[in-house]
Each structure stands twice: as structure tokens, then as C-alpha cells.
C-alpha positions as CSV (number, residue, x, y, z in Angstrom):
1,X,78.2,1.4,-6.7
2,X,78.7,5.4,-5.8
3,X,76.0,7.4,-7.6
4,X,77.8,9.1,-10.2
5,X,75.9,12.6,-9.6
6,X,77.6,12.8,-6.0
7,X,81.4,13.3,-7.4
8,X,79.7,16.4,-9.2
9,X,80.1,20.2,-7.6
10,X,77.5,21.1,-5.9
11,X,76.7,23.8,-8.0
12,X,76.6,21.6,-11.3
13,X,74.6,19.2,-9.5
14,X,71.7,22.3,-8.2
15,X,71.9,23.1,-12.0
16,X,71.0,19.6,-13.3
17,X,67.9,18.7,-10.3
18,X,66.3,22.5,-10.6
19,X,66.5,21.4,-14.5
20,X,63.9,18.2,-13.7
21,X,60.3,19.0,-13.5
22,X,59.2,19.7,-9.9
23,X,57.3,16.2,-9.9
24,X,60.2,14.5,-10.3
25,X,61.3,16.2,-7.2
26,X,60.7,12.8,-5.2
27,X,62.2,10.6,-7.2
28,X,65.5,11.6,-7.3
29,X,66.0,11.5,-3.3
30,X,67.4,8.0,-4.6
31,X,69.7,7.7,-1.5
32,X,70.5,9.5,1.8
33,X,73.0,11.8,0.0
34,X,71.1,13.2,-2.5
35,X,68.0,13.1,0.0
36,X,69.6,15.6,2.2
37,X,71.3,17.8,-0.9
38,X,67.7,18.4,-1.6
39,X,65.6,18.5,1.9
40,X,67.7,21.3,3.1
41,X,68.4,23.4,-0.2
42,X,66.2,26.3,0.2
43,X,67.4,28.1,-3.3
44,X,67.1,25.0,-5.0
45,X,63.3,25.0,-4.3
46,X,62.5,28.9,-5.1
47,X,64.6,27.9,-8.2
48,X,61.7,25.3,-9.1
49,X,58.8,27.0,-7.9
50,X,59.6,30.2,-10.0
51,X,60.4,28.1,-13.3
52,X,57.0,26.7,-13.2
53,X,54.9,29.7,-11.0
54,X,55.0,33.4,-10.6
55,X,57.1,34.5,-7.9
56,X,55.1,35.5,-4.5
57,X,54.4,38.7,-3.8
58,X,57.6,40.3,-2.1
59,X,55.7,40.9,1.8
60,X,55.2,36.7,1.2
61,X,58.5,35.9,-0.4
62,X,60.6,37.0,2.1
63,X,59.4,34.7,4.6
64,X,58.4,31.9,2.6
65,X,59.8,28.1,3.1
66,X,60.0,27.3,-0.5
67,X,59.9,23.2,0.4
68,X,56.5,22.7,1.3
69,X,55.2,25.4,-1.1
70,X,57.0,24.1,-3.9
71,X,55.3,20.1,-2.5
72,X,51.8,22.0,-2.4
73,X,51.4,23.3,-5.9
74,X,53.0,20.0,-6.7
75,X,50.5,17.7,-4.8
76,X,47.7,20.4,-6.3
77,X,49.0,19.2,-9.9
78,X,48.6,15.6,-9.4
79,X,45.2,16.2,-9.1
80,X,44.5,17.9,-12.0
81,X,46.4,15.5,-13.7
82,X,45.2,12.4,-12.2
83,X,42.3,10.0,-14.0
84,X,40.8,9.3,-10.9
85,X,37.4,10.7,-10.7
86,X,37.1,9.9,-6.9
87,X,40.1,11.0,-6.1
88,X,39.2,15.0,-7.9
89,X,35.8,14.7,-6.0
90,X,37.2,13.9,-2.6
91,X,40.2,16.8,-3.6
92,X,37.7,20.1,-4.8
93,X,38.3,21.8,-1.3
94,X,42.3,21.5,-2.3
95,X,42.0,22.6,-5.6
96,X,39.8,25.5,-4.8
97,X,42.3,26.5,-2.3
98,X,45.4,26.6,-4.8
99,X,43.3,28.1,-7.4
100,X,42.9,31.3,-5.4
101,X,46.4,31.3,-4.4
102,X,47.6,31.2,-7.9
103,X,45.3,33.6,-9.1
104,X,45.9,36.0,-6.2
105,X,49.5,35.7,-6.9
106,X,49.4,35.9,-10.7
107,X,51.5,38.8,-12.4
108,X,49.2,41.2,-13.9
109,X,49.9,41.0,-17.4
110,X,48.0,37.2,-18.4
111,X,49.9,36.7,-21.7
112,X,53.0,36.0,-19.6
113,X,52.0,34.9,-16.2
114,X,52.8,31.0,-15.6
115,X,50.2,31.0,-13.0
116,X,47.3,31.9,-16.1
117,X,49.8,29.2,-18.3
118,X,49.7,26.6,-15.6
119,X,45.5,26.8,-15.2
120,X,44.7,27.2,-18.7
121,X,46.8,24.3,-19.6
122,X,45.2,21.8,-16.6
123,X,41.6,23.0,-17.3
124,X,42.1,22.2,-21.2
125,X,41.2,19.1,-19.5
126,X,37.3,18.3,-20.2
127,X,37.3,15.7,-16.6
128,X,38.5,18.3,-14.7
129,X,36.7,21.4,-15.9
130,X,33.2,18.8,-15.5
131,X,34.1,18.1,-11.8
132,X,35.6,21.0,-10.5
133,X,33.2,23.9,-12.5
134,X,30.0,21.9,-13.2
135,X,28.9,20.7,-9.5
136,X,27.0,23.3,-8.3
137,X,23.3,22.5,-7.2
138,X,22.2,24.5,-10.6
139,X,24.3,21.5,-12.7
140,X,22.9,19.0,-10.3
141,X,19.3,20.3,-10.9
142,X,19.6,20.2,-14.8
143,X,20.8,16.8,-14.6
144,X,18.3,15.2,-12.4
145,X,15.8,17.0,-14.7
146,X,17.2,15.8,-17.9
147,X,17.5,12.2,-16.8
148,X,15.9,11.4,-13.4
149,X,18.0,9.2,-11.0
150,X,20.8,8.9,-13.7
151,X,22.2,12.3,-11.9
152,X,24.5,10.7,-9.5
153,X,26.9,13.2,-9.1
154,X,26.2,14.0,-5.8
155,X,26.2,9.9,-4.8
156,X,29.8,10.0,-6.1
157,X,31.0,12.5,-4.2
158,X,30.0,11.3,-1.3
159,X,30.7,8.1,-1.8
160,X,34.2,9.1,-2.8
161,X,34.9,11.0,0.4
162,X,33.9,7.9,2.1
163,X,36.8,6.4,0.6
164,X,39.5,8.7,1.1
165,X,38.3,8.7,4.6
166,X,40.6,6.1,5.8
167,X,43.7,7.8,3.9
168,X,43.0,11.2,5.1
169,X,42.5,10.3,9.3
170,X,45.4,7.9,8.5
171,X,47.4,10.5,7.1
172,X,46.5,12.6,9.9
173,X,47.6,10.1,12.9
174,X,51.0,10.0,11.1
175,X,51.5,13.3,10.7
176,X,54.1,13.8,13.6
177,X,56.3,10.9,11.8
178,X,55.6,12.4,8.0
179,X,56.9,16.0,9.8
180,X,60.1,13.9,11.5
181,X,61.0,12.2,7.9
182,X,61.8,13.0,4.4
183,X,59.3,15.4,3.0
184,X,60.1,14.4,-0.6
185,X,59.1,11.2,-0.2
186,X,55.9,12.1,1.1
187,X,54.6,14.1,-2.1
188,X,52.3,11.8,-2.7
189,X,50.5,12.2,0.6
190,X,46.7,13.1,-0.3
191,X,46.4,16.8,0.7
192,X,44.9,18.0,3.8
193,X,41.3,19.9,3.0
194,X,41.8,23.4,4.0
195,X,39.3,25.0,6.2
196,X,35.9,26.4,4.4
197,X,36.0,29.9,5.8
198,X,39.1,30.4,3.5
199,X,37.3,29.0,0.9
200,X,34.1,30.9,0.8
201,X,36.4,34.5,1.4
202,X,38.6,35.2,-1.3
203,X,40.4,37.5,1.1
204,X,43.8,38.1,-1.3
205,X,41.7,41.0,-2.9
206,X,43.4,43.2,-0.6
207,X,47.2,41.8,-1.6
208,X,48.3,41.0,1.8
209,X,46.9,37.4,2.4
210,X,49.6,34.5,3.2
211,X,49.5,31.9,0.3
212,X,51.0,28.8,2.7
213,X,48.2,27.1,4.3
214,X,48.7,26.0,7.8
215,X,48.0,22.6,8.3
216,X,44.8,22.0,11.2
217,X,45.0,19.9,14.2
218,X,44.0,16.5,13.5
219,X,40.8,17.5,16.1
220,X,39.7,20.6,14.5
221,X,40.2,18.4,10.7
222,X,37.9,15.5,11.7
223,X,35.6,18.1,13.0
224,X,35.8,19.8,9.4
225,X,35.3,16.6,7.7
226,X,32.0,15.6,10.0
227,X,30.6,19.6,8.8
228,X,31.9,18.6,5.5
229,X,29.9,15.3,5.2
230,X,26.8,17.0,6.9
231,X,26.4,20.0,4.5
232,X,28.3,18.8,1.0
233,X,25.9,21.3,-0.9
234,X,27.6,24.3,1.4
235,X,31.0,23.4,1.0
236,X,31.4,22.3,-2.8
237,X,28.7,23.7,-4.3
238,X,28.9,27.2,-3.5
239,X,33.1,26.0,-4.2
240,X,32.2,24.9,-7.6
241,X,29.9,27.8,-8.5
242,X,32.6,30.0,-6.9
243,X,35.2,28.1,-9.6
244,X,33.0,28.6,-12.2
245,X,33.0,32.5,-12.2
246,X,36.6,32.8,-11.8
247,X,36.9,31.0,-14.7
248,X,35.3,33.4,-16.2
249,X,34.0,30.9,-19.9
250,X,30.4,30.4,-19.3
251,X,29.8,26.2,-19.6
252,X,26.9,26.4,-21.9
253,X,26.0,22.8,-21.7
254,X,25.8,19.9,-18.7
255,X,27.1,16.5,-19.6
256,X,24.8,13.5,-18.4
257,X,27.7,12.5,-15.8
258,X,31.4,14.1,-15.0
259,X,33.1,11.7,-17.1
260,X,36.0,13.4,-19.0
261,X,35.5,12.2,-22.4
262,X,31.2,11.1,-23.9
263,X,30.5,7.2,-24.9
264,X,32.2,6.6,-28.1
265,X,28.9,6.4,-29.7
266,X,27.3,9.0,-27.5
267,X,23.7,10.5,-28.3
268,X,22.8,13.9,-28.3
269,X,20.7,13.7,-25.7
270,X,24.0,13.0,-23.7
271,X,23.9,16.5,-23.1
272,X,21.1,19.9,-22.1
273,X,21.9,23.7,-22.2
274,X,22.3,25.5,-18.7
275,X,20.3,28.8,-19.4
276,X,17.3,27.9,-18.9
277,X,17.7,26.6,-15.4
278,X,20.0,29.7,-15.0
279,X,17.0,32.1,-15.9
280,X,15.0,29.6,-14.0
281,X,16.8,31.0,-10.8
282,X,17.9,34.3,-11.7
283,X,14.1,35.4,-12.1
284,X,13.2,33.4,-8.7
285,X,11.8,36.4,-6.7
286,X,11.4,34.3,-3.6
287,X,15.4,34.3,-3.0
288,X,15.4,38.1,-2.7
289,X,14.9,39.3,1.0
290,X,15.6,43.0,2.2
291,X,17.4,41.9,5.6
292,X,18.9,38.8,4.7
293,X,20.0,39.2,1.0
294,X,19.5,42.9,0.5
295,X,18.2,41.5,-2.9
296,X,21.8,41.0,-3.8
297,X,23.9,38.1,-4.7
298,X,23.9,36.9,-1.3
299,X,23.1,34.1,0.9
300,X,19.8,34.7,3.5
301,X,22.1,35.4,6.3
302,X,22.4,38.6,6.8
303,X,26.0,39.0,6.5
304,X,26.9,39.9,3.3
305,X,28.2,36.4,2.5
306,X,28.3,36.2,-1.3
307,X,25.9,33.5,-3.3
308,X,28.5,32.4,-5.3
309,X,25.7,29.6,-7.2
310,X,23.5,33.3,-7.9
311,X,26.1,35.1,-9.3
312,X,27.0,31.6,-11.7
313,X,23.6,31.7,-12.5
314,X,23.9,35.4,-13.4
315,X,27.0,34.8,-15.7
316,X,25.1,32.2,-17.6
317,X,22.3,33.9,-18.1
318,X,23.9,37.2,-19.4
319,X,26.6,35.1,-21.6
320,X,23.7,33.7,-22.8
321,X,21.8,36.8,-23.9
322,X,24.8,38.2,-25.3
323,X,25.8,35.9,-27.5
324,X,22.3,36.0,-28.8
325,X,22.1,40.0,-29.8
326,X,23.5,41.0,-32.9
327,X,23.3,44.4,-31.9
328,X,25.7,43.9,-29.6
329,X,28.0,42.1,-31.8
330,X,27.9,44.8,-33.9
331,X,28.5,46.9,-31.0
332,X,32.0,45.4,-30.4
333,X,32.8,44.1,-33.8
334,X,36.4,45.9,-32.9
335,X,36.7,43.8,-29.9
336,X,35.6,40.0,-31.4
337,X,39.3,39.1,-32.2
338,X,40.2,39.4,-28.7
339,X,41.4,36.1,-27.3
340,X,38.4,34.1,-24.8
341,X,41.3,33.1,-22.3
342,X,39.8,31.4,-19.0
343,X,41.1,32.8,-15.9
344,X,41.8,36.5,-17.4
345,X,41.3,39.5,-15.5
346,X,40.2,37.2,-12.0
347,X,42.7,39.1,-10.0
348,X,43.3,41.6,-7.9
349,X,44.5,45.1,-10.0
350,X,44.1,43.2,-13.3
351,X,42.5,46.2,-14.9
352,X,44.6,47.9,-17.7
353,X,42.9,51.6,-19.0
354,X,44.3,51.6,-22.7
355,X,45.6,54.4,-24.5
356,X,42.7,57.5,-24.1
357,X,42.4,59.7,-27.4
358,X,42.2,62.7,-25.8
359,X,44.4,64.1,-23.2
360,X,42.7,63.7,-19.8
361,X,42.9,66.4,-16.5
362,X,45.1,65.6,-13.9
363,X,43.7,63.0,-11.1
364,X,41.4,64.7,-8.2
365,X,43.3,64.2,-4.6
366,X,39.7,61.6,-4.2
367,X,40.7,59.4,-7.0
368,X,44.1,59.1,-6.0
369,X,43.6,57.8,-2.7
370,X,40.6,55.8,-3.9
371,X,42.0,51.6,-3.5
372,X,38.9,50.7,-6.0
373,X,39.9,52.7,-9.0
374,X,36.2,54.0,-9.4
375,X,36.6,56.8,-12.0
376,X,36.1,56.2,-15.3
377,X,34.3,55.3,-18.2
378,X,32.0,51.9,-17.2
379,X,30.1,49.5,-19.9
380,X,26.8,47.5,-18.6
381,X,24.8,45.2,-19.9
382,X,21.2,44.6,-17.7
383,X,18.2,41.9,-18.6
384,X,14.8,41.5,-17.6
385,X,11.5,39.8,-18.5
386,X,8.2,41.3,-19.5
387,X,6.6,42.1,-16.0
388,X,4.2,40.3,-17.0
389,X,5.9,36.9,-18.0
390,X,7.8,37.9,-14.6
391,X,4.5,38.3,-12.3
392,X,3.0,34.8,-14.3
393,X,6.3,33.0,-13.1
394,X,6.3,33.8,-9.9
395,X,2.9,34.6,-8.9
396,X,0.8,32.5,-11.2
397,X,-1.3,29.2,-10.5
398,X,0.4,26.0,-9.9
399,X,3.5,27.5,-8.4
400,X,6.0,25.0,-6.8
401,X,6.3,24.5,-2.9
402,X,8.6,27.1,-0.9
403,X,11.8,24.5,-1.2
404,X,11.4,23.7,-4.8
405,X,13.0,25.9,-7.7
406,X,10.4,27.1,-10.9
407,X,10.6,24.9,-13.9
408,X,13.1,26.2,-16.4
409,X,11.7,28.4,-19.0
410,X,12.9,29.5,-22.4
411,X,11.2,33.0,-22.7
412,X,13.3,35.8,-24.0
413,X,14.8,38.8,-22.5
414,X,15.2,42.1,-23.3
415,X,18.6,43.4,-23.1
416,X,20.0,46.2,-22.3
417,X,23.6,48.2,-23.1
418,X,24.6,51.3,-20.9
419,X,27.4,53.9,-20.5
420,X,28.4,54.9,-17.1
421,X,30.8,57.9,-16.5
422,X,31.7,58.0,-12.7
423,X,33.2,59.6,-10.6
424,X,34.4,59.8,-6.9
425,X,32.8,61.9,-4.7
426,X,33.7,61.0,-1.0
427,X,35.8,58.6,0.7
428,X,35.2,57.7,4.3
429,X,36.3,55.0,7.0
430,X,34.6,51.0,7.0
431,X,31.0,50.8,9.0
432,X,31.1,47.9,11.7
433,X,29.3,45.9,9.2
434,X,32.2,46.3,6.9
435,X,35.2,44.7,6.0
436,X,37.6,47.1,7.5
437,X,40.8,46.8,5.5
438,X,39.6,49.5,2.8
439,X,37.5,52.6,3.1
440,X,34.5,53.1,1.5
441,X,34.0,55.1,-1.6
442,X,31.2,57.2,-2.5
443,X,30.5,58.3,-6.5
444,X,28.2,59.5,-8.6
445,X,27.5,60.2,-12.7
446,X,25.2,59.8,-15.4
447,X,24.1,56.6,-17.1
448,X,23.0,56.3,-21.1
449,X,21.7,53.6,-22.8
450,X,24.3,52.5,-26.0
451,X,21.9,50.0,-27.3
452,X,18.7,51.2,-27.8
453,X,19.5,55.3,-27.3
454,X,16.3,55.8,-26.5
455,X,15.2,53.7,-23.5
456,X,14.2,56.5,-21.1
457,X,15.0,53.4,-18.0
458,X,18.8,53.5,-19.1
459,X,19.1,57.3,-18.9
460,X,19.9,58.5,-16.0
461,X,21.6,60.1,-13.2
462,X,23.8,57.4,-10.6
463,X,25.4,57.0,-7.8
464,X,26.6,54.4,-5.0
465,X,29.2,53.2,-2.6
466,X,32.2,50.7,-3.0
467,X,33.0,48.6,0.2
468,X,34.2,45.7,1.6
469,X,32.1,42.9,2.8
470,X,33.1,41.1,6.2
471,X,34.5,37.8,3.9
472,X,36.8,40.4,1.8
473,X,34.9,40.5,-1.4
474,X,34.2,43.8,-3.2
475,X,30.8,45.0,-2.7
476,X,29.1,47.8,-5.1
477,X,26.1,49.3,-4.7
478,X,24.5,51.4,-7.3
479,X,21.2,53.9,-7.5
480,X,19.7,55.1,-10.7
481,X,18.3,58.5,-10.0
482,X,15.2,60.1,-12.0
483,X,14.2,63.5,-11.5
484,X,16.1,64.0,-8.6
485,X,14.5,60.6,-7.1
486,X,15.9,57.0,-6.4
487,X,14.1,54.5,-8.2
488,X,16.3,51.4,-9.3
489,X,18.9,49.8,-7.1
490,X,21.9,47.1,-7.9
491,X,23.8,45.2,-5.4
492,X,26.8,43.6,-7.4
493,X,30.4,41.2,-6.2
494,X,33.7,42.5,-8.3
495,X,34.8,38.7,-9.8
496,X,38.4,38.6,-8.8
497,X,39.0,41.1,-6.3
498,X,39.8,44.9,-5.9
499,X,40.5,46.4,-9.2
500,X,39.5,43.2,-11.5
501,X,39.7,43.5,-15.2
502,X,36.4,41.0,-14.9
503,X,34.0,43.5,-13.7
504,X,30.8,43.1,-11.2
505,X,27.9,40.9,-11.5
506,X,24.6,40.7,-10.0
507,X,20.9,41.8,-9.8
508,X,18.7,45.2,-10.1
509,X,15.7,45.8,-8.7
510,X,13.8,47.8,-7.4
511,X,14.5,50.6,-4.6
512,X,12.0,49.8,-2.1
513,X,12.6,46.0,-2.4
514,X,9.4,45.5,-3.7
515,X,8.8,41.9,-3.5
516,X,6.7,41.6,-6.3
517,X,9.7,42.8,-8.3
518,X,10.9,43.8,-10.8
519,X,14.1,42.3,-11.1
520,X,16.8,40.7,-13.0
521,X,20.8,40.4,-13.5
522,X,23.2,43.0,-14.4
523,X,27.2,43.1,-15.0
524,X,29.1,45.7,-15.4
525,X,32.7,46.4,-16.3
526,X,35.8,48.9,-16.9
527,X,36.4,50.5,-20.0
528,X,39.0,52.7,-19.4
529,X,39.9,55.5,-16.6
530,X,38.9,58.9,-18.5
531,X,35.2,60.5,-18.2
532,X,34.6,61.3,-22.3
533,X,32.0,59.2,-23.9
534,X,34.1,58.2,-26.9
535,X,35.3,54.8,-26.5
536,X,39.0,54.4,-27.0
537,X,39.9,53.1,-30.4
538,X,42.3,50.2,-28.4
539,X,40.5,48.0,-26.2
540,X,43.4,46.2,-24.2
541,X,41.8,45.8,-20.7
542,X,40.5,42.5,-21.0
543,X,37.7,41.1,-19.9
544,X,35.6,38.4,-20.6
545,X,32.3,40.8,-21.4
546,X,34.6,42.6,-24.3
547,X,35.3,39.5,-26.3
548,X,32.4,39.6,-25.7
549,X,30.8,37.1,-23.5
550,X,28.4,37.8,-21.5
């Protein structure tokens, strides 16, 4: 018997598939009629992807193929959605991938981007935000502490890429045949790992980056998978950690396993707190190295490569410490009702200044032609241990070996809050060290502490440089200056890209990278664009240190 949607117009027939959710997609290419209607519709395929995603930038949109975009995001949902932990282990390359396409493509206003919508509503799921955000080695290391040889997260992973082998290499010979036949009745496929140097570079900070992934040569992805299976702690953990921070809600707690929902008599000792492995590594003076780190938030290599399980550790710690102060709850008791939303203020220009209650001078020729948005009024929050709790853990007797981390400790921190007013004072051309698709900026301005006033550490002249590193992340560099003279340094990664409503974490310390410290994390964020001290009596920039968080 005739299918009954054939005798329909085209047109009415578009309208009733691009009505179907985009998973369906597959489903309905019931028969080689209504197979080819949908293969070759172009418009019905933007139609779908832009009911359920924000539209592409337009330098992307004009070239995209909608098809395999539209089968991408729809693969990338099955995952989240799926109940199959060894399936979401095996995948975290995949969904790392789509997770910084979405968010580089995300409209910049959160309350109405379906990008935000589509990731809040997946990661509402607890399996998927204990897999894909809680795998770092710092989650790892609190579980094998907690329980011993119960922490066999690691195991699983493994273990789950050895079964997805098969499917992938399978998938992989076939792939001539899969490009030769339907691609709707392939959606089911199991993705194809994208390669880790676009996973370790968020390089859409700059706007321009291609969303579509281009598929590897079946060579070049078994060689992937063989680096893959050798170093699982380079590719998913700093992935995970990575994750994490865009995410932007510190996980306070570690669960026992990644199992989506506890036993239905579970214990309490089911789960530990985080911070104090956090502090644990944040205070680690041994990571920090002049030439390889720059006593930043960066891997020992020299090149600027961002640490993305330091700068977790960082956003744990602070959240932690924040949450803690009633001072600083006080400080922002206008700003508590703002809503914690995850993902917000993780892209690229996500910043909003709000309203400013005074009238403010026209913009400098610097600050317009400065891609970072540097001028302006800047809120910071830095921590540190007694230097002598800080010398005892690092220096003391019975310290660990070189490849073992410090016990986790408890011991309090002071905190910190501190005004900066900036402002742009040069702009010149990228060094060869640099990334080279934005200049670097130059500024300078005064620091005060907002909580206590009086700290004579928190009042000061600064200045620094905004850059680019080689990967594409957003590099600041800041000095406090005392009487004319240097004396505490920062060396900070902008979460989310060029002009982020999320701000910049990572450590102090001091000037002459003296390795016997001190030290300790720092964030710091945009309040709004003028130079007066007052703060605005809106607050509409969010970020996730004004709710506040961290």
C-alpha cells in the first residue's frame, strides 16, 4: 500500500517532518521515497537544526551542509541521553568536542539561547554530569583515598574503550560504504573521536573557528586511538577538568563510583568533599616552575599549554572559600537572587556592562581597538595560607616522594576581596611565542582591597598584558606594584574565551618565582566598563563569581 504522506505537496509534507524531533530524523526514511525527500533537502535540515540550536555564526552558515551537522548534534544527544555508562566513557572525546561547538556558537544573551537550554537540560542529568565533569585525576585521587581499590573509574574507562574498539575500527573500514548510502539510517553510527589538539585548544575564542569536524583517515584515527590508550590521563582528564570549568557550578562532593543515581539505601560515606584535595594541589609548590609553567596554570612544557585540572582545582578551592565568608555574602547580598545557571557566561563576548550611574567620557582610540575589552571596573577575590602552614606543607618532615601529591588538608584560608580600575595603555602586535590572531594589550591602574580596607597587600598600583597563548586561550598577566616596585605577579586563563562574562582564574605569587613561595589562587572578573569605584546599582553581567560562587 502507497504511503499516504507521498500524495501530500511537498511543501505540506517539509512542514510536517521539520515538525518531528531531529532524532526521529531516521526513522521516517521508511522507504526510498521519503528517503530521498529527506537526504537531499538542504532547508529541511537548517529548519531542524535551528528549532533545536542557535543558528551558526553567519561566516559558518553560509557554507555549512546542514545534513551531517544536523546528524552530529543528533549523535552528540544520544549520548547524553543514553544509560550506558560504557558507552559515555568510550564517547567524552565527542562530547567535549560538541560542547565547545555549542558554546562557541551560543547567542549571547543565555536566558534565550537553545544552545544554554539544550546543555542545562542534558546535564540536569546526575550520570552524565559524574562521568563527563568528575574524571579528572583530582576526582580519581579523592576516590582512591576515600575507599582504596573501590576507585575504578579509571578500570572502566579503559575497559570500555576496549569494547567500543571493534565498533569504532569497524565503523571506520566501512566508512566508504556508510558515505555511498543513506546517511539517515546511519545516525546511530558511534561517533568518530575527534583529534586531541582541538580538544585541549578552545580555539573559537576568536569567533572564526569551523564548528563541522572533518572526519580523520582511518590511519591517522587508529594512530589517535593507540595515543589515546597510552596516555588516558592526558586526553580525558585534562577533557574532564576542562568540562568542569566551563560548567562553571563547582561539584562540591565525589560520589564513590559514576553511577547516575546512589544505592537505594546508600550511606553517607557514599560520598567526600573535593576541597581539600583541591587545596591539597593548589598549595603544591612543587608544580610551579619559572620556564616551564611560568608559575601559572600551565602544564611543565613550556608552551603555554593551559592546566586545565589546576585551574579546576582553583575554581574549587575559591567556590569553596566563598561560600564560607559571610563578609562576602554580605558584600553581594544585592546579587544572591541571581540565577546559578551552568554554562553562563563560557563564551566568547558573553560580557554585558550594565547600566553605569554616572555618565561616562567618551572611549580612548586604545580601548576601541582593544579585542579584550580591558577597561573597566574589575572585582577579585585572592587566597592564601599562613606562610607558615604554607612552608610546613611543603617543606616540612615526612614530605611525599617527587610523583606523589600532599595529603589533603583542612586548614583555612584567608581571603581576600579587591577593586581593580584598569585601563589600556598600549596595544602592540603578537610575539613569536604568541597566538598571533589578536594583538597584545598593555594596561595599568590601581587595586584596593573591598574586604578588609585595610590590607596594605591589596592596595596597590597594577599593571599587565592580555595575549594569546599558541592553543588560542586568553592569557593575562598581572603585576602589583608598591612604591614604584614590582612585587606580586598573577598568571591567569579567561574561562570561555575573549571577552567572557566568567572571568580569569589562576595563581599569584611571587615576582621573582621564588620557589619557596608564597602562593595561592586568584579569579578575577568584570564588573562593568566605566573607571568610578561605585558599583552599579544593577548587576546584569553574569557570572558565576556574582551569584556568588566562587
Amino acid at each position: 500500500m502507497p504511503n499516504p504522506l507521498l500524495s501530500l505537496p511537498h511543501e505540506v509534507l517539509h512542514s510536517i517532518i521539520a515538525s518531528a524531533d531531529p532524532q526521529d530524523l531516521a526513522a521516517l526514511c521508511c522507504c526510498r521515497a521519503l528517503n530521498d525527500f529527506i537526504k537531499n533537502n538542504h532547508l529541511l535540515h537548517k529548519e531542524m537544526y535551528l528549532k533545536t540550536f542557535d543558528p551558526l555564526p553567519q561566516n559558518q552558515s553560509e557554507n555549512t551542509v546542514w545534513a551531517p551537522e544536523m546528524r552530529k548534534l543528533v549523535n552528540f544527544q544520544k549520548i547524553l541521553q543514553s544509560s550506558n555508562e560504557a558507552l559515555k566513557l568510550s564517547q567524552l572525546q565527542t562530547v567535549a568536542a560538541s560542547i565547545q561547538d555549542l558554546l562557541a556558537n551560543a547567542t549571547k544573551d543565555s536566558h534565550t539561547s537553545l544552545n544554554h537550554r539544550f546543555l542545562t537540560k542534558n546535564f540536569d542529568k546526575k550520570q552524565n554530569i559524574n562521568i563527563f565533569l568528575c574524571n579528572s585525576s583530582l576526582f580519581e585521587w579523592a576516590r582512591a583515598e576515600s575507599w582504596g581499590n573501590l576507585s575504578t573509574t579509571r578500570l572502566r574507562r579503559e575497559i570500555a574503550a576496549m569494547l567500543t574498539e571493534r565498533q569504532l575500527t569497524q565503523s571506520l573500514r566501512d566508512n566508504n560504504a556508510l558515505e555511498s548510502s543513506d546517511p539517515e539510517t546511519n545516525v546511530d553510527t558511534v561517533p568518530e573521536p575527534p583529534k586531541l589538539e582541538k580538544l585541549l585548544s578552545l580555539t573559537s575564542t576568536t569567533g572564526d573557528t569551523d564548528s563541522t569536524l572533518v572526519p580523520a583517515p582511518a590511519e591517522a584515527h587508529a594512530a589517535s586511538q593507540m595515543s589515546a590508550r597510552q596516555e588516558p590521563q592526558l586526553y580525558d582528564r585534562q577533557l574532564s577538568a576542562k568540562l568542569h570549568c566551563l560548567y562553571g557550578l563547582s561539584i562540591g562532593t565525589v560520589r564513590k563510583t559514576c553511577e547516575s543515581s546512589p544505592p537505594r539505601y546508600s550511606l553517607r560515606h557514599d560520598t567526600t568533599e573535593i576541597h581539600p584535595y583541591a587545596r591539597s594541589r593548589v598549595y603544591d609548590l612543587r608544580q610551579h616552575t619559572e620556564d616551564g609553567t611560568f608559575w601559572g596554570p600551565f602544564l611543565d612544557d613550556g608552551r603555554q599549554t593551559v592546566d586545565w585540572e589546576k585551574l579546576e582545582a582553583i575554581m574549587i578551592v575559591l567556590d569553596y572559600n566563598l561560600k564560607r565568608s559571610v563578609e562576602v555574602h554580605r558584600q553581594y547580598e544585592g546579587m544572591v537572587e541571581l540565577q546559578e545557571n551552568p554554562w553562563v557566561g563560557a563564551t566568547p563576548r558573553s560580557f554585558v556592562s550594565p547600566p553605569q550611574s554616572v555618565p561616562m567620557e567618551p572611549p580612548l582610540p586604545l580601548e576601541a581597538q582593544d579585542p579584550y575589552n580591558v577597561t573597566g571596573t574589575w572585582m577579585r577575590i585572592v587566597c592564601f595560607l599562613d606562610y607558615t602552614e604554607l612552608y610546613d606543607f611543603n617543606f616540612g618532615d615526612d614530605q611525599p616522594e617527587r610523583d606523589q601529591p600532599h595529603k589533603p588538608i583542612d586548614t583555612d584560608e584567608a581571603t581576600r576581596l579587591i577593586t581593580m580600575n584598569i585601563q589600556v595603555t598600549k596595544i602592540e602586535a603578537p610575539g613569536e611565542d604568541d597566538g598571533q590572531k589578536l594583538p597584545v594589550v598593555h594596561f595599568q591602574g590601581k587595586s584596593s582591597s573591598t574586604r578588609p580596607s585595610w590590607d596594605p597587600n591589596a592596595n596597590s598600583k597594577i599593571k599587565g598584558t592580555v595575549r594569546l597563548t599558541p592553543q588560542g586561550e586568553v592569557r593575562w598577566t598581572t603585576f602589583s606594584v608598591f612604591q614604584g616596585e614590582e612585587r606580586w605577579r598573577s598568571e591567569g586563563i579567561q574561562i570561555g574565551g575573549v571577552q567572557s562574562a566568567r572571568g580569569v582564574l589562576g595563581f599569584w605569587f611571587d615576582k621573582d618565582f621564588d620557589e619557596h613561595g608564597p602562593a595561592g589562587p586568584s579569579a578575577f572578573w568584570k564588573m562593568h566598563d566605566g573607571l568610578e569605584a561605585k558599583k552599579p546599582a544593577v548587576a546584569r553581567g553574569w557570572n558565576q563569581f556574582t551569584v556568588p560562587l566562587y
